[in-house]
N, C-alpha and C positions, 0 to 999 in steps of 0.2 A: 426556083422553087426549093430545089436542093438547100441552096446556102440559107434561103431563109430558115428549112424548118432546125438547119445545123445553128443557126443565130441563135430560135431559141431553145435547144435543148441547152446551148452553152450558158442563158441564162437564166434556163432554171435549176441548175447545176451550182451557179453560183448561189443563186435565192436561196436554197436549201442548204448550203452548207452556210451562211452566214447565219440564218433561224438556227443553227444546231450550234454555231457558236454562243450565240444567244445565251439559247438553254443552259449549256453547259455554264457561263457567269452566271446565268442568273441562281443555279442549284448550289452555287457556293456560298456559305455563310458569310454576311456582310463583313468589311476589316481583314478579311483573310484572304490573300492571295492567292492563287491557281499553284496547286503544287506544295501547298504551305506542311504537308505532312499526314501521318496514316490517323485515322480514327483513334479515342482513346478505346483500349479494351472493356469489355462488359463484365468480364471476371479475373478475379486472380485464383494462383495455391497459394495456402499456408497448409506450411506442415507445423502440428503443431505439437504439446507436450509426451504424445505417445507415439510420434513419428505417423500422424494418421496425415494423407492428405485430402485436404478439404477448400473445395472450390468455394470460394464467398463474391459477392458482386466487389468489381475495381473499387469504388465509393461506398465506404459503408457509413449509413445514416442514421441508422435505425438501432441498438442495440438491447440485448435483455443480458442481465449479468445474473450468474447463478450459484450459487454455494462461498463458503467465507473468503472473500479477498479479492473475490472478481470485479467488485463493486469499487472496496477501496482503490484495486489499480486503477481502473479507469477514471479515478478522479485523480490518482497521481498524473497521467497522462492527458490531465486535460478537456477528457472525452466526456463529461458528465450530461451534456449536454445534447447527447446521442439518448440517452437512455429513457426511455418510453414506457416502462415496466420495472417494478420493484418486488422484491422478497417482503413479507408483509415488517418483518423487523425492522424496515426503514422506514418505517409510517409514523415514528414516534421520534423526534428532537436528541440524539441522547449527544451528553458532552463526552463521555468514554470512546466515541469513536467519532474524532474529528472531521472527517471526511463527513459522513453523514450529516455533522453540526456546522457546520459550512455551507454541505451544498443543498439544506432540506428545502429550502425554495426549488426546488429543483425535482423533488422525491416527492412532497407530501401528495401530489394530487395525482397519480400515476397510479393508474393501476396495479391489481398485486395479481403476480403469477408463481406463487409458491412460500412456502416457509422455508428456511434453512434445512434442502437436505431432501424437500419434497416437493416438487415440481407441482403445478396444474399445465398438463398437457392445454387441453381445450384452449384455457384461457393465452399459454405460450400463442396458437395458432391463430388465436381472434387476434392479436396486438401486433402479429404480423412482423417481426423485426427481420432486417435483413440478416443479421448474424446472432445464436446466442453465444455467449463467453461463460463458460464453465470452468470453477479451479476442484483442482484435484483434491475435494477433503473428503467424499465419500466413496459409495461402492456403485454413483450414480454411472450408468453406461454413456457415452455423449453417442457413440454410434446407433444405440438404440433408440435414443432420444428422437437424433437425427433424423433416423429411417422412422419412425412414429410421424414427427411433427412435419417432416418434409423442408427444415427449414437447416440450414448449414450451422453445425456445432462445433467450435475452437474450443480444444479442452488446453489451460494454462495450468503450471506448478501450483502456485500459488506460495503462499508463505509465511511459516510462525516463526521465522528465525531473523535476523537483525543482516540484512547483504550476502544472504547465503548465495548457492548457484540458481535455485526456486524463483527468487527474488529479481533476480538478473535475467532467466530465459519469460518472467512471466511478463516483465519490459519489452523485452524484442519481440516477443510474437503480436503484446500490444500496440505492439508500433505497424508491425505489418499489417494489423488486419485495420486501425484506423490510418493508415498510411501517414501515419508520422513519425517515422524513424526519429525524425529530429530530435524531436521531446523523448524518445525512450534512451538516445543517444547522450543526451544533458545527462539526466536521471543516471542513468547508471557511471558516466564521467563524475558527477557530484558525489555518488557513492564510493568510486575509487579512491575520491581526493578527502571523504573523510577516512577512513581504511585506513588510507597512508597516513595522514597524520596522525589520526591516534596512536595507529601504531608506532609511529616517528618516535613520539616520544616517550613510550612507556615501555617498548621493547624490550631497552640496554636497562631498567631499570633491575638492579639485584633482588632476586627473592628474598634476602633477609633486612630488604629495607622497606616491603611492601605492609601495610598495614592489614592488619587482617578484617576481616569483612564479613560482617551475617547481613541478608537481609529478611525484615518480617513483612508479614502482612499481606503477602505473595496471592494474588488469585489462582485458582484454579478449580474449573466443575465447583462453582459459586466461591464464595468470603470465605477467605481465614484470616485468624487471628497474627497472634506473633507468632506460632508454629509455622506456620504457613511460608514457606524457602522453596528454591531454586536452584539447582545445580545447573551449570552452565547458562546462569543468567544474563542476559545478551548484555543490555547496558558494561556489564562487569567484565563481562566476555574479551569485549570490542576494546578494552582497553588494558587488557592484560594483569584485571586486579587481583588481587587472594581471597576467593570467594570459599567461605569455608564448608558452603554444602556441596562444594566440588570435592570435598576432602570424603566424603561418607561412604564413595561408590556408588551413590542414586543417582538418577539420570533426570532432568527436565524438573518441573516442581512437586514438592511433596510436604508432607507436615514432619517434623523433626519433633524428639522427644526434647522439651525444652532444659533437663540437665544435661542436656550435650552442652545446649549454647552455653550455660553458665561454666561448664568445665571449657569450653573454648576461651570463654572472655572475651569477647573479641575487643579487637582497637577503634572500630567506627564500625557503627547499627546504619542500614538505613532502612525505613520502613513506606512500604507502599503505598497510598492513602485509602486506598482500596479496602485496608483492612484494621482502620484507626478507630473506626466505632468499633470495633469486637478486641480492639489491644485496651483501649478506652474500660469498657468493662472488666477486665480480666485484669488492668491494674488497679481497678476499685478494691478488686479480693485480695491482689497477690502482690500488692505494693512493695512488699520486699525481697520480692522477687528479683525484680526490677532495677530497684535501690542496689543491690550488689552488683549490679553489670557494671565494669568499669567506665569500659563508654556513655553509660546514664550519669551516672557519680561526674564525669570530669565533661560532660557536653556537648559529646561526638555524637549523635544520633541526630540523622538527614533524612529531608522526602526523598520519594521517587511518587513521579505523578503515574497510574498506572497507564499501561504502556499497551495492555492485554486485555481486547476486547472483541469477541468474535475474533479471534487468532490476533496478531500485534500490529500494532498501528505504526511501521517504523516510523514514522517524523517522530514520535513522540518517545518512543527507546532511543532512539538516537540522541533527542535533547537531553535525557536523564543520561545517558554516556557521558557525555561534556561535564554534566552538573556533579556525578563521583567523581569522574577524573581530576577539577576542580581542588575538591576536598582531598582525595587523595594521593593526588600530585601537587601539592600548590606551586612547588620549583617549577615543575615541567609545563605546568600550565597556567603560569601569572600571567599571563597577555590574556587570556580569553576571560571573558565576563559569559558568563552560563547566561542568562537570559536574554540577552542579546545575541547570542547564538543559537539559539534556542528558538527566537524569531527568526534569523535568516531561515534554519532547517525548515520551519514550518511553510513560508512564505515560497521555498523551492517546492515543497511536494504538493504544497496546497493552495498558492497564492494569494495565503492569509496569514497574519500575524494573530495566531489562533493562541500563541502563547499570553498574549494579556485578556483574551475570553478567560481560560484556565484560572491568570490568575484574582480576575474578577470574581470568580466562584469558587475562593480559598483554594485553588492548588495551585501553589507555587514551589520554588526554588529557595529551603531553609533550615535552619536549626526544628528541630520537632524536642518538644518538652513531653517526657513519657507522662499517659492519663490527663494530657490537656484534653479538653472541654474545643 
C-alpha cells in the first residue's frame, strides 16, 4: 500500500512539473527562444536643451512640434511622418519653406494646436502625442507646459544660423528622442564635410584679393528693398567672403543708408529675390542710382534664393553658399556646378531635389539685370 500510494505521488510530481514546462514555452513569443533576452524598456531620459531631464516613452510615434524650427528639424531627421498636429502656419503650401513644400501631403489635414508662439493647451491634450518638441525661440515654459498638459516636453536649440552649435545639439537630442541616432549622426557628418570644404578653400584666400560684397533685398520683420543687408550673413559667412555690412559695426540684418553702398562700390551685388519687387520699384525712380554702381555697369549682380523663412532653412543657405562661392571664387571653386550641388544639399536634408521646384517657379541660380520685370 505504501509503495503504491509512493508510485503515485511520484507521478504526479512528474505530471505537474511537465504541465508547467508547458506553460512556461507556451508564454514565450513564437520564433524566440527560451532565454532569448530582457524586455525592451517602456521609457527612456533625454536630457534635453536646458539640462532638464525628461522621461519620454522607449518608441516615440506620436509627435507635436512647437515654435520655429521644431517642425523643419524633424523633417531634416526623417520623422515627418510621426507628426499628428501642426501650428496653424503649416496649413498653407508655401515654397519659402521647403520642408513644409515637400511634406504638405503630410500637414494639410492635421489638426492645428497652436500659432507660432501660442499653444492651445486643450487641443495639445485631445491629440494625445506621446512627446511634444519645442525649440527655444520664445518665453514659452516647456516645464509648465509639461506640468499643464501632462504630456512629456523636449525643449531643442533650435536655429537661425547656418551649422551653428544650436543646429548640431537640436540634431542629437532629435535623434534621441526618435531613436535614430543614425540619421542625426549623417546630418551633422554631412555638415562637417561641407564646413571643411568651404573652408578648405577659401581660408588661405588673401584679404586684398577677396572681392567686395553688398548684398540687397535681405528679409527681415517683413520685405526690403535694396537697403535691406546682413551683417554676418551665413551663406557669406561659411565661405569666408567680404561682406561689407560686416564693415558698419551692425550686427544680423538691417536697412543701410544706401549712400554708404555707393560710396562702398562694391565688386559683386547680390540680391535676394525676396526683395526684387520693392528693388524693381525703386529702380523705376532712382534708375541712376543704380546705373552708377559699378557692379550694375560691368554685370556682377547675382541671386540669392531667400534662405529665411520662419528663422533659416539651411538646405537652402547652404545652396546659396556654393552659388557666391562660385562667383566669387571661380579658381577655388571650378569643379563645382551650383546647381547641381544645390540638389545634392537638398536631397540630403530633404529627400527631394526641391532645387528644380525652385527653379520652376523663377528662382534660380543667375546673373539678375537691375529693374527687370
Amino acid at each position: 500500500m505504501k509503495k503504491q500510494r509512493l508510485l503515485s505521488a511520484m507521478i504526479l510530481v512528474v505530471t505537474v512539473a511537465a504541465g508547467l514546462v508547458g506553460c512556461a514555452a507556451a508564454a514565450k513569443p513564437a520564433g524566440k527562444p527560451l532565454g532569448s533576452g530582457k524586455a525592451a524598456p517602456e521609457s527612456k531620459i533625454i536630457e534635453d536643451a536646458l539640462g532638464r531631464q525628461v522621461e519620454i516613452p522607449a518608441l516615440v510615434e506620436r509627435v507635436v512640434c512647437l515654435n520655429v524650427g521644431a517642425l523643419r528639424y524633424t523633417c531634416y531627421m526623417q520623422a515627418q511622418d510621426r507628426v499628428i498636429a501642426v501650428e496653424d502656419c503649416e496649413k498653407e503650401q508655401v515654397l519659402s519653406r521647403p520642408y513644409n513644400y515637400v511634406n504638405f501631403d503630410y500637414f494639410k489635414d492635421l489638426p492645428v494646436i497652436g500659432t507660432n508662439g501660442n499653444h492651445y493647451t486643450e487641443e495639445l491634450i485631445a491629440v494625445n502625442p506621446d512627446v511634444i518638441i519645442m525649440s527655444n525661440y520664445d518665453s514659452n515654459d516647456a516645464q509648465k507646459l509639461q506640468d499643464i498638459s501632462g504630456i512629456p516636453v523636449v525643449l531643442v536649440p533650435g536655429s537661425d544660423a547656418l551649422m551653428d552649435q544650436d543646429a548640431y545639439e537640436t540634431l542629437r537630442i532629435m535623434g534621441e528622442v526618435y531613436g535614430n541616432e543614425e540619421r542625426a549622426q549623417e546630418l551633422i557628418q554631412y555638415m562637417d564635410q561641407i564646413k571643411k570644404d568651404l573652408n578648405t578653400r577659401t581660408a588661405d584666400v588673401p584679404e586684398e584679393e577677396k572681392p567686395s560684397v553688398y548684398v540687397g533685398g535681405v528679409s527681415f520683420k517683413g520685405f526690403h528693398g535694396f537697403e535691406g543687408t546682413e551683417a554676418g550673413y551665413g551663406p557669406l559667412q561659411v565661405i569666408n567672403a567680404r561682406n561689407l555690412a560686416d564693415e558698419t559695426g551692425q550686427t544680423a540684418a538691417f536697412s543701410i543708408d544706401l549712400e554708404q553702398v555707393m560710396a562702398w562700390d562694391p565688386d559683386v551685388i547680390f540680391v535676394d529675390f525676396n526683395g526684387m519687387p520693392l528693388i524693381r520699384e525703386d529702380y523705376a525712380k532712382h534708375a541712376d542710382f543704380y546705373k552708377q554702381l559699378r557692379a550694375v555697369k560691368e554685370e556682377r549682380v547675382y541671386s540669392q534664393i531667400s534662405f529665411r523663412s520662419n528663422a533659416a532653412n539651411l538646405e537652402t543657405a547652404l545652396a546659396d553658399a556654393y552659388y557666391a562661392a562660385v562667383i566669387l571664387y571661380p579658381e577655388q571653386f571650378s569643379d563645382v556646378d551650383p546647381e547641381a550641388k544645390a540638389t545634392e544639399i537638398f536631397k540630403m536634408f530633404l529627400g527631394n531635389d526641391f532645387y528644380a521646384t525652385l527653379k520652376e517657379n523663377g528662382y534660380e541660380f543667375r546673373k539678375i539685370q537691375m529693374g527687370e520685370e
